[in-house]
N, C-alpha and C positions, 0 to 999 in steps of 0.2 A: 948889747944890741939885740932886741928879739930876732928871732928867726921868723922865716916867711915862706909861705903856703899859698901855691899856687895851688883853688878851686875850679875844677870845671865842669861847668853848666848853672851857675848861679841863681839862676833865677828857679828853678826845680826845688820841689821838698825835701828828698835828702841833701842836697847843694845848700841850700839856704841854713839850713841847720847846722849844718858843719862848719859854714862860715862864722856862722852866731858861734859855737861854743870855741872856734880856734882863738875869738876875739876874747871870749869871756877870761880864755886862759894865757892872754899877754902874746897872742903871735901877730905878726904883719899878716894881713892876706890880701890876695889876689884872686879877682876870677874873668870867669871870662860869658861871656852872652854872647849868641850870634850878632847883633847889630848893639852899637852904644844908644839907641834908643830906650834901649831896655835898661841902660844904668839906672834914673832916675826909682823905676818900679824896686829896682834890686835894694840901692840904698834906703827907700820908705818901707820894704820886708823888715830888714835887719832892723834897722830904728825902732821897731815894734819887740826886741828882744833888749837890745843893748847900741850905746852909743861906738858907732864906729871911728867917728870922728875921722883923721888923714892914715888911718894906720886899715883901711880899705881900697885896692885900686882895682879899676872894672879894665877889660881889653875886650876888643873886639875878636874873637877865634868861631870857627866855624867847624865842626867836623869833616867837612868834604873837598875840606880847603886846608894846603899849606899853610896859606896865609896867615901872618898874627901868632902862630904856636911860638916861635922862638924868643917874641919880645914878650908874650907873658911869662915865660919860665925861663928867663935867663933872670939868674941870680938866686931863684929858688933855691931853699932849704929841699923843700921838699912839693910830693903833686900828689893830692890828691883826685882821682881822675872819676867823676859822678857822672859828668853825661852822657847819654845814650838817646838816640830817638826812640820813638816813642810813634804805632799807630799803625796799620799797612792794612787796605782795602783791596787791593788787586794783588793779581801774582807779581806783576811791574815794580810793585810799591812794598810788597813783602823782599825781593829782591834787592831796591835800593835800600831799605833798612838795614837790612843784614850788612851790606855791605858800607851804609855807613858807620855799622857799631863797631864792625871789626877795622875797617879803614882810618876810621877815625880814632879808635884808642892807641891803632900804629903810630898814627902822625904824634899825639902826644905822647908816645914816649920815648919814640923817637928823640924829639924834641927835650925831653927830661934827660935821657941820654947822651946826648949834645951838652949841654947844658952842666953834666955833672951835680942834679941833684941828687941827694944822699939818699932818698928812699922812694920810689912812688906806688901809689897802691889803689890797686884797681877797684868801682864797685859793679862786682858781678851779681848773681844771683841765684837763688838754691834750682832756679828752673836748669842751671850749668850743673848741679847737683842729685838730677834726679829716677828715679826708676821708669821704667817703658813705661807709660799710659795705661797700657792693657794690666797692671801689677793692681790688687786691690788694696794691700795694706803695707806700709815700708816704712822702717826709719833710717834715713842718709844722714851719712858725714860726708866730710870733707873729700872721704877716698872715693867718691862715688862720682862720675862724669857722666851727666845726661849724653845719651848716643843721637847723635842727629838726624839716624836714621830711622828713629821710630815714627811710626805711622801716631796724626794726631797732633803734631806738635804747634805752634804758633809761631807765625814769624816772629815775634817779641822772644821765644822763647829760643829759638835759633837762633837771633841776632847775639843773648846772652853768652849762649855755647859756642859759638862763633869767633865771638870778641875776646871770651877768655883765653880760649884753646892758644888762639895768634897770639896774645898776649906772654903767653907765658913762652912760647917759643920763641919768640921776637927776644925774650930780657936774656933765654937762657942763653943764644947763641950770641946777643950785640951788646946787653947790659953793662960790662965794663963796671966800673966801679958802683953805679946807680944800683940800687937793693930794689925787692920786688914784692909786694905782697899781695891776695885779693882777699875779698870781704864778700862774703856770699847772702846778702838778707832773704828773709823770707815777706810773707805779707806786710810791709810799712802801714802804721799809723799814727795816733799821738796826734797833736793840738796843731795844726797850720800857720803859716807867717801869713798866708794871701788865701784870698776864694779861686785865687787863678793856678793852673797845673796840680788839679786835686789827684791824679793818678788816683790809687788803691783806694782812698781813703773815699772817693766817690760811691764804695760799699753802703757807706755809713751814713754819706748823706740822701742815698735813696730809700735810702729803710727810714729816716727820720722825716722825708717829704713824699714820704707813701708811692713812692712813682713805681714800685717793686709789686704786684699783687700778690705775691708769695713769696716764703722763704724755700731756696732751693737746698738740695740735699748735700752743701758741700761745704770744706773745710781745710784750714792751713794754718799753718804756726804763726804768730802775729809779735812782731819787732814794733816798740817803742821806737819814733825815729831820733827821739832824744838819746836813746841807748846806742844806736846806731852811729849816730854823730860820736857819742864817745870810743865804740869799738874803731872808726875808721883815726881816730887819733892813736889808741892804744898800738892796734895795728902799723901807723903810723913812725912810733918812738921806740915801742918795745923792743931790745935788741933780738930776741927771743922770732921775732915776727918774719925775721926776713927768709921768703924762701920759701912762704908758709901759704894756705888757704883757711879763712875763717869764715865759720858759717853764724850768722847773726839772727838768733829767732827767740823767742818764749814759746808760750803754751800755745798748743793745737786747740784751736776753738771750731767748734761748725757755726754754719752763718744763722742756726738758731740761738746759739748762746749770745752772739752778739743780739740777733733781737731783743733774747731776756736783758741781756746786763740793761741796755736801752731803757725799755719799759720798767725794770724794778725798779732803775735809781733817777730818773729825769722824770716820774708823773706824766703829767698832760701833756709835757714836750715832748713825750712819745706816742701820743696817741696815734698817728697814722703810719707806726711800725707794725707791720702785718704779723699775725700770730699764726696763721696756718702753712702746712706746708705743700708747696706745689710736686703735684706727682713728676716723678722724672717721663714720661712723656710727653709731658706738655714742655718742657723744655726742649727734649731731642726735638719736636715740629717743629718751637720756632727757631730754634739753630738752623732747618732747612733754608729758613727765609731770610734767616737773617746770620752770616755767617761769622762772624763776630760774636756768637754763642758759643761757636765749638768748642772753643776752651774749658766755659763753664759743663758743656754737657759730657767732653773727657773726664772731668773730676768728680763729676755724681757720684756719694757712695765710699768715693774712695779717703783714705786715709793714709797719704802720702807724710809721715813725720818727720824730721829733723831734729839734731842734735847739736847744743852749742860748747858741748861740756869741752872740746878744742880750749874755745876762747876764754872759759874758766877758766882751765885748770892753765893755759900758760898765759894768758893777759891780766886773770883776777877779774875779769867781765863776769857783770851782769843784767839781766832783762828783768826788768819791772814787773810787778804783777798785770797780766793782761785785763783784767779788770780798770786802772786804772790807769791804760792806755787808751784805752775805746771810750770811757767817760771823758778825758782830757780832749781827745778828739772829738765828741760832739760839743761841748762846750766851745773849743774856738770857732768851730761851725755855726753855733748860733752865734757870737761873738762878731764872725768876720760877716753876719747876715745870708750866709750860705745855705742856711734850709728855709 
């Protein structure tokens, strides 16, 4: 009888992927969407990788809600736990995010902890991983915990720091026989199931439909999310894993190389990928007006790295050449008619 895998947030990029490859490799899964209206879109995603056929069940779960967590994960093998909101315009809205990423990974593992599944594993992210803002050059592991007091940060990136911290003290004190693990990725990219919830990978399509007038001065480590889907299984089964923090990244790119890779290997399909580089003041302006830059204009410059050698040396992981995550990625983007 396979074992079964309860996913949450299905409809999402690393979600979707996870799903695909837990199918590829003989498991049941489950996931969950806020509204079953969204089944239909989830099952035509996956159908674009592999045939799910009845060994796929959708639930309706919500993060801000009890509701629905105990009948998706009762019976669970195992959970792996991907959603997180995503977005926050006002202090109001930076507020309820945070407090749904962290309120809401409580309720499912709560719920996995109820439940008596055997492992669940959280996906956090290297921003839970990383040095003050004001630092110019770093490379983090695992032992590193972003402080949430540093000036600069983003509600996204507090919601991450937020959600693990409770997390991990939530399992150590109630976990009971349920194992624990998180998966820290860095920038996700790689080829899309849908045009819809492009997160990060919306880099790639702005630089490919010129809506970017310059390349700005910044850079991060770039995760295949095919790679990513397999470290969150490895993470998943490895007996090695429980207890553990894994940070999931490849090579540190700046967002010039993605232009080059771009232009040298796609021709004319990159013609309106901008070749020059925008001075960093003209970014600090528009971050005045437009606040939803500050993030980008913290990282001008900087060269915050990451290390996965963790996941190597005890899961046998590895990350693709970033080369041939960022071509894969615009391919399915002209594919899915996205640029």
């Amino acid at each position: 009888m396979a074992e079964t895998v309860l996913v949450t947030g299905g409809t999402g990029f690393v979600g979707g992927w996870c799903i695909v490859e837990l199918l590829k490799r003989g498991y049941d899964v489950r996931t969950t969407v806020r509204s079953l209206t969204r089944e239909p879109p989830v099952r035509a995603m996956i159908a674009t990788e592999t045939n799910a056929g009845s060994r796929l069940s959708v639930f309706a779960a919500n993060l801000t809600s009890d509701a629905g967590w105990d009948e998706a994960v009762q019976g669970a093998d195992y959970v792996l736990h991907v959603a997180s909101p995503l977005g926050a315009r006002t202090n109001d809205a930076a507020d309820a995010l945070i407090a749904a990423a962290r309120d809401g990974t409580l309720r499912v593992l709560a719920a996995a902890v109820r439940a008596k599944v055997r492992r669940a594993v959280l996906t956090s992210s290297t921003a839970a991983s990383s040095p003050r803002p004001s630092v110019k050059e770093s490379i983090s592991d695992e032992t590193v915990w972003t402080d949430p007091t540093a000036r600069g940060l983003t509600p996204y990136r507090l919601s991450k720091i937020y959600a693990e911290r409770a997390a991990w003290n939530f399992m150590k004190a109630n976990g009971g026989s349920t194992e624990f693990t998180s998966v820290l990725p860095t920038g996700i990219f790689g080829p899309v199931l849908t045009a819809e919830g492009l997160g990060s990978v919306q880099l790639v399509q702005r630089l490919l439909n010129g809506s970017v007038p310059g390349i700005p001065n910044v850079g991060f480590n770039v995760v295949d999310v095919r790679d990513l889907a397999d470290l969150h299984i490895r993470a998943m089964t490895a007996k090695e894993a429980a207890g553990e923090r894994f940070i999931g990244g490849g090579e540190f790119l700046w967002m010039a190389d993605i232009a080059r890779i771009l232009r040298e290997h796609l021709g004319a399909r990159a013609a309106k990928v901008p070749k020059r580089m925008l001075p960093n003041f003209v970014l600090r302006l528009a971050a005045l007006a437009n606040p939803a830059m500050k993030e980008i204009t913290a990282m001008l410059g900087h060269k915050h790295d990451t290390t996965s050698a963790k996941a190597e040396r005890i899961l046998g992981w590895r990350s693709r050449p970033s080369t041939a995550t960022i071509l894969d990625c615009a391919e399915s983007l002209f594919a899915k008619s996205a640029v």
